[in-house]
MARDRENSE-982586 format. One record per residue (C-alpha): residue in one letter; x, y, z. Coordinates in steps of 0.001 Angstrom, whole numbers, padded with zeros to 6 digits, always signed. Each point is the difference from the previous one (the first is absolute). Layout:
BEGIN
aXYZ/...
END
This chain:
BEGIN
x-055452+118179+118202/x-002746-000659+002352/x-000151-003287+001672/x-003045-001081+002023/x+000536-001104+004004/x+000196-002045+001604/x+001837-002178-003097/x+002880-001873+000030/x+002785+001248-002888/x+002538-002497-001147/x+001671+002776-002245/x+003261-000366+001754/x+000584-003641+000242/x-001105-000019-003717/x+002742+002654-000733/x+002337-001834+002139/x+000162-002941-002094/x-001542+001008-002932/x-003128-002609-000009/x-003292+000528+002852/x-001500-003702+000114/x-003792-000089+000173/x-002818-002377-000317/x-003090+000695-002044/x-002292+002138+001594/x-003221-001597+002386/x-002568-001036-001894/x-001937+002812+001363/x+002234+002798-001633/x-002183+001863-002015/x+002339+002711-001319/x+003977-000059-001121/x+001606+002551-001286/x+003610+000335-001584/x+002081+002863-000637/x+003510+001451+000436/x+001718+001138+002931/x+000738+003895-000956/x+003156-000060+002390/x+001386-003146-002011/x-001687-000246-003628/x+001730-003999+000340/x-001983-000981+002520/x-003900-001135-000643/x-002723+000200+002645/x-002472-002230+000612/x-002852+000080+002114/x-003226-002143+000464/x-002795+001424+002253/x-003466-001127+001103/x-003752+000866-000163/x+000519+002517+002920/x+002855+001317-001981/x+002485-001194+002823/x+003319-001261-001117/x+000227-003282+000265/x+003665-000885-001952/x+002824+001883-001584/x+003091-000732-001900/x+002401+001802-001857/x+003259-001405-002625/x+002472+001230-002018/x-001624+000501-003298/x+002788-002285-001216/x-000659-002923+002163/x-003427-000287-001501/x+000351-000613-003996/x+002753-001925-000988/x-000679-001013-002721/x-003220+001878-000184/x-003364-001983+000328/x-001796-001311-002662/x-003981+000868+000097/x-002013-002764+001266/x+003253-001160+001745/x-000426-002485+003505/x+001279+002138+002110/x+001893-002323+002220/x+002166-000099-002365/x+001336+003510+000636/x+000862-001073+003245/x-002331+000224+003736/x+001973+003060+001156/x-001472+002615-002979/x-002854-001971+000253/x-002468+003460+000850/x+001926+001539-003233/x-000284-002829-002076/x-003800-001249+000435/x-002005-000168-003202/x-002589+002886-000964/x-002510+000248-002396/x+001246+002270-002581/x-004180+001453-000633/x-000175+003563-001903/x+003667+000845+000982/x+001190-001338-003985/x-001987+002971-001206/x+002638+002523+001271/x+002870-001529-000908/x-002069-000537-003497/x-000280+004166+000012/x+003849+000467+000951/x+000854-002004-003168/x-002326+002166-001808/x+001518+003330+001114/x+004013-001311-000095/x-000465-001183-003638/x-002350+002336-001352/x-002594-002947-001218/x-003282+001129-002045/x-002604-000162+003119/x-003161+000714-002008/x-003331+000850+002629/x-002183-003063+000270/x-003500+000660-000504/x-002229-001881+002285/x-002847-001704-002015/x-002426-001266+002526/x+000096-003409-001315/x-001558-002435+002613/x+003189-001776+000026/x+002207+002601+000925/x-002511+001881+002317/x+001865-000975+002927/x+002969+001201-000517/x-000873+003013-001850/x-001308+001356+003163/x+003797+000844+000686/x+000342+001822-002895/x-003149+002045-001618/x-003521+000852-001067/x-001292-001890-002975/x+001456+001906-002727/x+002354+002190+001976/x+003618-000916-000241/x+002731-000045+002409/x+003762+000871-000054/x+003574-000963+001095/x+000022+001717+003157/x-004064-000316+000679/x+000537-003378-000275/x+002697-001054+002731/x-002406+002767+002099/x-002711-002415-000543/x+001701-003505-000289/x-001794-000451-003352/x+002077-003294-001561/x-001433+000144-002853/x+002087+003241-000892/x+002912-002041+000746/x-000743-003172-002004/x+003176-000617-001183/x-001407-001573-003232/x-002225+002611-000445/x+003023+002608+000259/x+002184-002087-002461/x+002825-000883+002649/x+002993-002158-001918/x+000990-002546+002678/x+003381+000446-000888/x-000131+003827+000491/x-001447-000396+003247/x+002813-002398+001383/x+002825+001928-001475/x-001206+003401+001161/x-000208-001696+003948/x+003194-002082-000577/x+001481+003338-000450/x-000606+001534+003283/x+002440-000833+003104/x-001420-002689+002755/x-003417-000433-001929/x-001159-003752+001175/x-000380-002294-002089/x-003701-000446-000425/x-000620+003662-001090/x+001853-000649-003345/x-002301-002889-000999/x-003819+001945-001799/x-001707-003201+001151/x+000261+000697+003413/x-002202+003777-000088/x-002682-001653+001402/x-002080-000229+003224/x+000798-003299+000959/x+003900+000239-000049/x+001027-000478+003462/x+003353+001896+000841/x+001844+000600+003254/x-000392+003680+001738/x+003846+000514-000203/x+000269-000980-003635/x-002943+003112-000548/x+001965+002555+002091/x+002786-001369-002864/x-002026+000337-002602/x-001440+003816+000996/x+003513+000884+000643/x+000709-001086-003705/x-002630+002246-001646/x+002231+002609-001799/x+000111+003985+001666/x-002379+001185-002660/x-002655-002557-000204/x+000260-000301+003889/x-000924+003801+000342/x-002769+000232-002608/x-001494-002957+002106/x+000656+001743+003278/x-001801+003117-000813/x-003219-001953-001590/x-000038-002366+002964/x-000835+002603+002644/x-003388+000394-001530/x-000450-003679+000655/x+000651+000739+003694/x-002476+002554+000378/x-002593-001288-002416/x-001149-001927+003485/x-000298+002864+001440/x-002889+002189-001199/x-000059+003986+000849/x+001795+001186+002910/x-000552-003447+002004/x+003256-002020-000581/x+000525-003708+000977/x+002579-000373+003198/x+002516-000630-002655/x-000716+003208-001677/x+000425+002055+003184/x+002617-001710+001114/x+002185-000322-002859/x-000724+003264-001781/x+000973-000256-003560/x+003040-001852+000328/x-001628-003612-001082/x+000033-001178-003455/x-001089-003370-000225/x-002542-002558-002412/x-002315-001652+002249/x-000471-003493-001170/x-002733-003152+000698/x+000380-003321-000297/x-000641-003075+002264/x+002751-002645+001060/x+001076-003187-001457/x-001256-002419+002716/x-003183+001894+000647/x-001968+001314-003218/x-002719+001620+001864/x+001960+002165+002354/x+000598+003236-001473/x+003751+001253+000259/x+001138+003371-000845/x+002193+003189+000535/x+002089+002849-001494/x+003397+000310-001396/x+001449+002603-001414/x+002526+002937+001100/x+000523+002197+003101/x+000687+004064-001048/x+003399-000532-000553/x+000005-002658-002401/x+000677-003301+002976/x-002154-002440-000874/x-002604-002234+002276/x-002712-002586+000115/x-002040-001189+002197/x-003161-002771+000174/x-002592-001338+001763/x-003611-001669+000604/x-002536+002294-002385/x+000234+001406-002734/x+002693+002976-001046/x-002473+002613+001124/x-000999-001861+002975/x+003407-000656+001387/x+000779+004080-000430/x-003531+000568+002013/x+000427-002064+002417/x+004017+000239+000583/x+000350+003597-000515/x+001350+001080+003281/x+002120-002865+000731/x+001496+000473-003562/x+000669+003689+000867/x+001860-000957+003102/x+002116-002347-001756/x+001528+001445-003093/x+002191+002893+000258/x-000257+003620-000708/x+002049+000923-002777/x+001215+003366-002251/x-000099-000373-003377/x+003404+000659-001499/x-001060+002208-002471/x-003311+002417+000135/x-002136-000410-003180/x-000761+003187-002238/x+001410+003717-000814/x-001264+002857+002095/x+002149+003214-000886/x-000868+002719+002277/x+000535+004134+000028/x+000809+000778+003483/x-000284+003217+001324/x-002019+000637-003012/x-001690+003275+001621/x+003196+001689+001339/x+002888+001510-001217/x+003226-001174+001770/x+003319-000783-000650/x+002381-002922+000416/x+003278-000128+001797/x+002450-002536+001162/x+000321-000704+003543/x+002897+002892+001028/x-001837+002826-002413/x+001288-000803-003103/x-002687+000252-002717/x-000607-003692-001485/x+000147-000341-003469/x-002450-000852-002684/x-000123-004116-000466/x-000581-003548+002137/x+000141+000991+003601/x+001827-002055+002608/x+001117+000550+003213/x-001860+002513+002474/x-001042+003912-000900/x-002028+002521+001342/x-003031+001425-002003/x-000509+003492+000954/x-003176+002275-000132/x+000913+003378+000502/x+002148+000765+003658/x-002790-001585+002229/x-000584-003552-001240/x+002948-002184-000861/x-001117-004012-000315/x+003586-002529-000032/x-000651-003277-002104/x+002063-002498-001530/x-000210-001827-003394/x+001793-002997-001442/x-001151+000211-003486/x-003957+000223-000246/x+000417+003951+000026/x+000836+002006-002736/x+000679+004372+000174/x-000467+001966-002991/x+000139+003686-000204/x-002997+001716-001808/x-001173+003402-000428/x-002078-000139+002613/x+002827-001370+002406/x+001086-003258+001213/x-001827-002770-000837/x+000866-003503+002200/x-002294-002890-002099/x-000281-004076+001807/x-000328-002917-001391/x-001252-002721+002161/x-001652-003572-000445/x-003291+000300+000869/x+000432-001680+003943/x+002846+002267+000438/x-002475+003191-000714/x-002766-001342+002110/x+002527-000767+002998/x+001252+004054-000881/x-003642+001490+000367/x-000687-002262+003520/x+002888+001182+001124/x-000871+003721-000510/x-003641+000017+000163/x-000118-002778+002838/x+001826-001970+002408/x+001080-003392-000894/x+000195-001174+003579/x-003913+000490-000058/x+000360-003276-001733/x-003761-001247-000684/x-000695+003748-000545/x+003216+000131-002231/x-001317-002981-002074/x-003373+001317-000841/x+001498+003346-000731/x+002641-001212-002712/x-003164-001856-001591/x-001757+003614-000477/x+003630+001574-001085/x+000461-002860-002963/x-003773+000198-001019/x+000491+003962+000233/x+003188-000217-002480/x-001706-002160-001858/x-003301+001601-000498/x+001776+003509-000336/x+003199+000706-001619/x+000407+000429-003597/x+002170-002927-001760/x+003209+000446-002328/x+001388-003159-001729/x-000136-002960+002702/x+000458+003012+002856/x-002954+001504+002269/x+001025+003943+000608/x-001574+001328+002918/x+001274+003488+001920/x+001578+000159+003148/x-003031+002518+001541/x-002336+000420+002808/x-003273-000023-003155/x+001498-003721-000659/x+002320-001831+002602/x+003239+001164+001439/x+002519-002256-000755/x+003312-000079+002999/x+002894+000455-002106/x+001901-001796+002138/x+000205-004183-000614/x-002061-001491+001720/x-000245-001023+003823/x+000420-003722+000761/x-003700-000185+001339/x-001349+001699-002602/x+001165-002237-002471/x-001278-003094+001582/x-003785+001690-000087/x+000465+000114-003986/x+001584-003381-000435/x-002927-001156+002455/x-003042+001795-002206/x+002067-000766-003488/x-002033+000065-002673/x-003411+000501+001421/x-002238+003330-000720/x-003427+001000+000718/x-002768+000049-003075/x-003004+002105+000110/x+000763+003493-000948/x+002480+002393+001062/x+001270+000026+003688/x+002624+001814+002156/x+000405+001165+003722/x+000588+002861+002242/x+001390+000183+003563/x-003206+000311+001652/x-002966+000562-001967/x-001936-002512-001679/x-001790-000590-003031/x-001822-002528-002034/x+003293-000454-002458/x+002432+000798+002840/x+001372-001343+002982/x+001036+002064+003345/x+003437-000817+000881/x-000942+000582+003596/x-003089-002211+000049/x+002585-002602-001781/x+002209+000035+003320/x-002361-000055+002020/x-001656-003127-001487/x+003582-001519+000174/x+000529+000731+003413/x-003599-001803+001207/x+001338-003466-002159/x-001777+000430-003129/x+001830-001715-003490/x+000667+002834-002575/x-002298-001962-002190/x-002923+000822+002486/x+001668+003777+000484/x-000446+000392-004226/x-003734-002019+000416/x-001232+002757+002262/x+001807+002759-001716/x-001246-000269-003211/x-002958-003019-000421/x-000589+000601-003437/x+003262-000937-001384/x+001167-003633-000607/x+003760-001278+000578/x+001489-001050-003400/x+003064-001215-001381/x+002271+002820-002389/x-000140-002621-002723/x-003397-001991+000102/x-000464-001474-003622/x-003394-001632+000901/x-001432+003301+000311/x+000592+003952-000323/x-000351+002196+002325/x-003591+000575+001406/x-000542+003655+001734/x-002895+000038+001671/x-003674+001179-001468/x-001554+000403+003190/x-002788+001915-001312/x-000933-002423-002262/x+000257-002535+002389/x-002252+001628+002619/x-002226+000519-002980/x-000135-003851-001152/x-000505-000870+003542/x-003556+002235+000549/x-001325-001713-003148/x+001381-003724-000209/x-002738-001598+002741/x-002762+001333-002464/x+002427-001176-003148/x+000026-003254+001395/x-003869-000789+000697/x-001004+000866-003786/x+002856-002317-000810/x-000479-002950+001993/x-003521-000143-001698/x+000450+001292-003713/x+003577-000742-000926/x+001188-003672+000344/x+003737-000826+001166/x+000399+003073+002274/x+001917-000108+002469/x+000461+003066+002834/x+003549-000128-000190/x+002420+002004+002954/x-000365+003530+000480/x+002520+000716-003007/x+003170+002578+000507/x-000836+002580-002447/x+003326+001775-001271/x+000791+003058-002105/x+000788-000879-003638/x+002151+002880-001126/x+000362-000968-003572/x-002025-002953-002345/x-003266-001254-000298/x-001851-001189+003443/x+000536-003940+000947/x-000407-002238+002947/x+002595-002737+001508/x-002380-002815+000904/x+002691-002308+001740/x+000934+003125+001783/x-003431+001361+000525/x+000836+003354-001046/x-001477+002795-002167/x+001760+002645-002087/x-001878+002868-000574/x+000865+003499-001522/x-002769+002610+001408/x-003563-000375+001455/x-001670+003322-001278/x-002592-000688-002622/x-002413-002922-000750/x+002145-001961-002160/x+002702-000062+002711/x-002487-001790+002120/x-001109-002081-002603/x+003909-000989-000182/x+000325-000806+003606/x-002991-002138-000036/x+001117-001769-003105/x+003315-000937+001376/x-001711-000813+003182/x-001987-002393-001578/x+002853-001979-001596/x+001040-000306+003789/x-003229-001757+000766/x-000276-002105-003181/x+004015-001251+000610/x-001328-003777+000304/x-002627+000245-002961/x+000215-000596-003855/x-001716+003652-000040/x+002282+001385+001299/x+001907+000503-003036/x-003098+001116-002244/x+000901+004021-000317/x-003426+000814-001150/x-002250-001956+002410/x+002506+001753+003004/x-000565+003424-001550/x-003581-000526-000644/x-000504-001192+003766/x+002613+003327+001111/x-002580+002187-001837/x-003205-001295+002051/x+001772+000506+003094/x+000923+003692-000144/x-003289+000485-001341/x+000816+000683-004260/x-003079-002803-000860/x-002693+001011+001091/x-000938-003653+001195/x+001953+000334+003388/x+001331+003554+001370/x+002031+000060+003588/x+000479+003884-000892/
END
């Protein structure tokens, strides 16, 4: 855990006598965060820091000391007691409801039908959290997006009843989360009551939120230029950002995340601002503060044929040949009298004898595999040059190797990535748990030990860039520019590969585009330069909130007829005409030059 200096830690008196007495934080604190101790899972952390993102107060209690019996929401927290007083202060609940609202829906298999944003000028405002007019959202989209009105729970048909017994049912949930009524902004609940109530989401619900919850992280963090939190924290935060304002002052925004570390431990934290503008502006100090962690378990099946171009065989260490089956213990693989390579397996490795000879086949979470290939095609210790390398290896097996059932297979071979059949080193497993979950979009990419390419990074340039103090998010930025950093799972969005061709060729024609427009066509606005991605499948379409374009070739006139058409739904977004299919194609038509009224061609 990384603690910032000069500071002054009460952890031992508070695990002395079980209690760390503290007064609520200066009235200049701008940021507290809570979480657990990793060394002591009883013990919760406080710590309140201000606009410089100095620490100005800590505490830390025995989780028992602070809810006994737990809190009510709305509670006066003097009541509690002074001494949990920084554990106990009341919290606006804001858009938080909304994923305990989607754990409910996942544990108890509720009907969650899409809701399909209507424009109406009474719900305008908060359907810009959820969709186009017309365009419908879903389950996981919506907690992406913090659209509430997915998560009415009247519109979802939520019994009361059902809700409070399904809660009531799971160990140390507080009070307040069994009562419906209280899934609303305005519930104010104490920090350590929402560390209790995270804790209480069940193991499936928890990980289905975990995995859609990265994308929230990084949706702040456009192409390969990631907030401080992103580059400091990697992909091991899943949290909902929420906004609110405070009890005693209405017109002071107040805001933050909560959510889950890698492994499951749960944290909040809150501030001045808005959600977003607390993770902008506290980034670093929030990446000093909360610990590193390695997930328990490594998502995903990767099975992999090692050795897959040689014939060897397989003995026990001592010459014995090792018999068919789950290996464990160590062996030798042998090729030929030259080239013998010891290993040792504790399960993951399987030998089967074939025709062709011995045949040793992995299978591996998808972590474990990426922490194998950095070990044998790099060196973890590179560490910022490890990191942006196991980003390329996971976007590499994801982009490349041919799926059975719920399992990627992918050779163990110098034409795809060699794989150490050995477990992996301490150091290399740390770079995985660090980049978990994150990949690169915008084609295919790779690497190569010293030449580079447009799709591939040079492992030596990599270490080199480490050694002079650059991030491995600027190391990937430099490497490969045209590719974006994504989350595996992102459900408010596929995957975008990069058209750069039919970007450059947008860009040499827009500035004309947009003259004839601003005088013929009325409503247009030049949106962005839009990211223009490779549709490999499906019928051309453009993500307006996203400002993206999905486009399957640009080779004959009605391809560029398509591009323009989309692009003009970009630029008619905030217009009623933007929705009328024939004026947009009619307009698309002019522009490449198919009416004979305007030609750009």
């Amino acid at each position: 855990m990384r603690l910032p200096s000069p500071f002054p830690l009460l952890l031992a008196a508070c695990c002395s006598l079980g209690l760390q007495a503290a007064p609520p934080p200066p009235r200049h604190a701008t940021l507290e965060v809570l979480w657990r101790n990793p060394e002591n899972p009883r013990i919760v952390m406080w710590r309140a820091f201000d606009t410089a993102g100095q620490p100005i107060d800590d505490a830390a209690i025995d989780d028992a000391s602070i809810h006994a019996p737990p809190a009510a929401p709305n509670a006066n927290p003097s009541a509690v007691g002074p001494n949990a007083a920084p554990f106990t202060r009341q919290t606006p609940l804001g858009s938080l409801w909304k994923l305990f609202v989607h754990a409910w829906l996942i544990e108890t298999r509720h009907p969650a039908p899409d809701y399909t944003c209507t424009g109406a000028p009474k719900l305008r405002k908060e359907e810009l959290y959820c969709c186009d007019p017309g365009h419908a959202i879903d389950r996981d989209t919506a907690l992406v997006r913090s659209c509430g009105l997915f998560f009415d729970p009247v519109r979802l048909g939520i019994a009361p009843s059902a809700w409070g017994a399904f809660w009531r049912a799971q160990p140390g949930a507080p009070s307040w989360l069994t009562n419906l009524d209280t899934m609303k902004p305005e519930t104010r609940v104490s920090p350590a009551d929402m560390l209790h109530a995270l804790e209480t989401v069940p193991a499936r619900a928890r990980e289905e939120a975990m995995k859609v919850l990265l994308a929230r992280v990084l949706a702040d963090a456009p192409g390969l230029v990631p907030t401080e939190l992103v580059r400091g924290m990697g992909g091991q935060l899943r949290i909902k950002t929420f906004s609110w304002h405070l009890p005693d002052a209405a017109r002071t925004p107040y805001g933050g995340g909560a959510g889950w570390l890698a492994d499951g431990s749960a944290l909040w934290f809150g501030g001045r601002g808005t959600g977003q503008q607390v993770m902008a502006r506290h980034g670093k100090t929030l990446t000093e503060t909360l610990p590193t962690v390695q997930p328990s378990l490594t998502p995903g099946c990767v099975k992999v044929n090692f050795f897959a171009r040689y014939p060897f065989t397989v003995e026990q260490r001592g010459g014995q040949p090792a018999r068919d089956g789950i290996l464990r213990g160590a062996y030798v693989a042998r090729f030929g009298k030259r080239l013998a390579i010891p290993f040792s397996a504790n399960g993951e490795l399987t030998l089967s004898s074939t025709p062709a000879g011995a045949r040793i086949g992995g299978r591996f979470g998808i972590d474990d595999y990426v922490a194998r290939v950095v070990d044998r095609e790099g060196d973890a210790t590179e560490t910022h040059a490890a990191r942006a390398l196991s980003v390329i290896i996971r976007s590499y097996l994801l982009n490349e190797a041919r799926q059975e059932g719920n399992c990627l297979i992918i050779d163990d071979s110098s034409r795809h990535q060699r794989v150490s059949i050995n477990p992996p080193s301490t150091a290399a497993r740390k770079v995985a748990a660090f980049t978990t979950g994150l990949i690169l979009d915008g084609g295919p990419v790779g690497y190569h030990s010293e030449t580079p390419s447009p799709e591939r990074m040079a492992w030596k340039s990599a270490v080199a860039a480490s050694r002079a103090g650059k991030p491995w998010d600027t190391i990937l930025r430099e490497a490969l520019p045209a590719h974006s950093l994504a989350a595996i799972f992102d459900p408010a969005g596929v995957s975008c590969p990069r058209f750069v061709a039919a970007e450059s060729w947008l860009a040499a024609r827009t500035p004309r585009w947009h003259r004839f427009l601003h005088e013929n066509l009325p409503g247009f606005e030049p949106p962005p330069p839009p990211q223009i991605c490779v549709l490999p499948r499906g019928a051309p379409f453009s993500e307006q909130d996203r400002n993206r374009i999905f486009l399957r070739e640009l080779k004959t006139a009605e391809d560029r007829i398509t591009l323009a058409h989309e692009y003009l739904h970009l630029g008619l977004r905030h217009h009623p005409s933007g929705h009328d299919e024939a004026l947009i194609e009619h307009w698309a038509r002019r522009l490449i030059g198919e009416i004979n009224e305007y030609s750009m061609e």
